[in-house]
C-alpha positions in Angstrom: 15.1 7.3 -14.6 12.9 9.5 -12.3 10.4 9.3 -14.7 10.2 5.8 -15.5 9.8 5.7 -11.7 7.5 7.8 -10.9 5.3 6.6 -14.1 5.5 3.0 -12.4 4.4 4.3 -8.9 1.3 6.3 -10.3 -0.1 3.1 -13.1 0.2 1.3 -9.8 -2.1 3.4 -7.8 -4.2 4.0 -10.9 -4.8 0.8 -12.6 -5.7 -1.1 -9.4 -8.4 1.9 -8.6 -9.9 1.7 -12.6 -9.9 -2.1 -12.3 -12.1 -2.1 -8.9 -14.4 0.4 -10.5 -14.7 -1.7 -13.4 -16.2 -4.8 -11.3 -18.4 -2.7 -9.5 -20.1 -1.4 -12.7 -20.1 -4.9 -14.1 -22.0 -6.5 -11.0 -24.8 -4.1 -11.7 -24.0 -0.3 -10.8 -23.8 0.9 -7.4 -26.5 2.0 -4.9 -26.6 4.8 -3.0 -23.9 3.9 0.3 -22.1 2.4 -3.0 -21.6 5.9 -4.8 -21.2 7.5 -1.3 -17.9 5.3 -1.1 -17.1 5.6 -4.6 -16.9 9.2 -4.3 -14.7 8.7 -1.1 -12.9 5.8 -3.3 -11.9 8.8 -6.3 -11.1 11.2 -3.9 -8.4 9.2 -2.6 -7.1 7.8 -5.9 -7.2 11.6 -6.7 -5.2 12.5 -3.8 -2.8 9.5 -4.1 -2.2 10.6 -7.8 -1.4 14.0 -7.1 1.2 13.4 -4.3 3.1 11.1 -6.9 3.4 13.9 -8.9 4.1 16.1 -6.5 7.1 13.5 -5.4 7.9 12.9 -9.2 9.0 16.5 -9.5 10.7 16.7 -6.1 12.6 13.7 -7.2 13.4 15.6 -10.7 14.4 18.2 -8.8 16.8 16.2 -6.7 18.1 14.5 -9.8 19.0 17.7 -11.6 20.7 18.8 -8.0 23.1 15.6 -8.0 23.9 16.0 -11.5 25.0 19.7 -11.0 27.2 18.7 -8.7 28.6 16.0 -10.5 29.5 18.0 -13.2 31.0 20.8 -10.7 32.6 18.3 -9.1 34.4 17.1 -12.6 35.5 20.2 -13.8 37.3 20.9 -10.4 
């Protein structure tokens, strides 16, 4: 389930990023302040993409915690 999440969280942060880049390209490339922000723009998306993973693991993590103790807890 963590995964399924954590997939949905990061195409949400990525597709919107691709999609903006896309229209930006179409209406004729980008100047100089354009690639300036761009840059900034990627850096962010980059950022944003690896603290999702970072949290997709801690979640895993968490996950596998609960279900350890589930199972302690049902052999007791």
């Amino acid at each position: 389930m963590a995964i399924v999440f954590g997939s949905l969280v990061l195409a949400l942060a990525i597709i919107p990023g691709t999609i903006l880049i896309a229209i930006r390209l179409l209406k004729g490339g980008f100047s100089r302040t354009d690639r300036k922000q761009q840059a900034e723009e990627t850096k962010m998306i980059q950022e944003i993409y690896q603290g999702l993973s970072r949290m997709e693991e801690r979640v895993e993590a968490l996950e596998t915690i609960l279900l350890d103790r589930d199972r302690e807890e049902r052999k007791e």
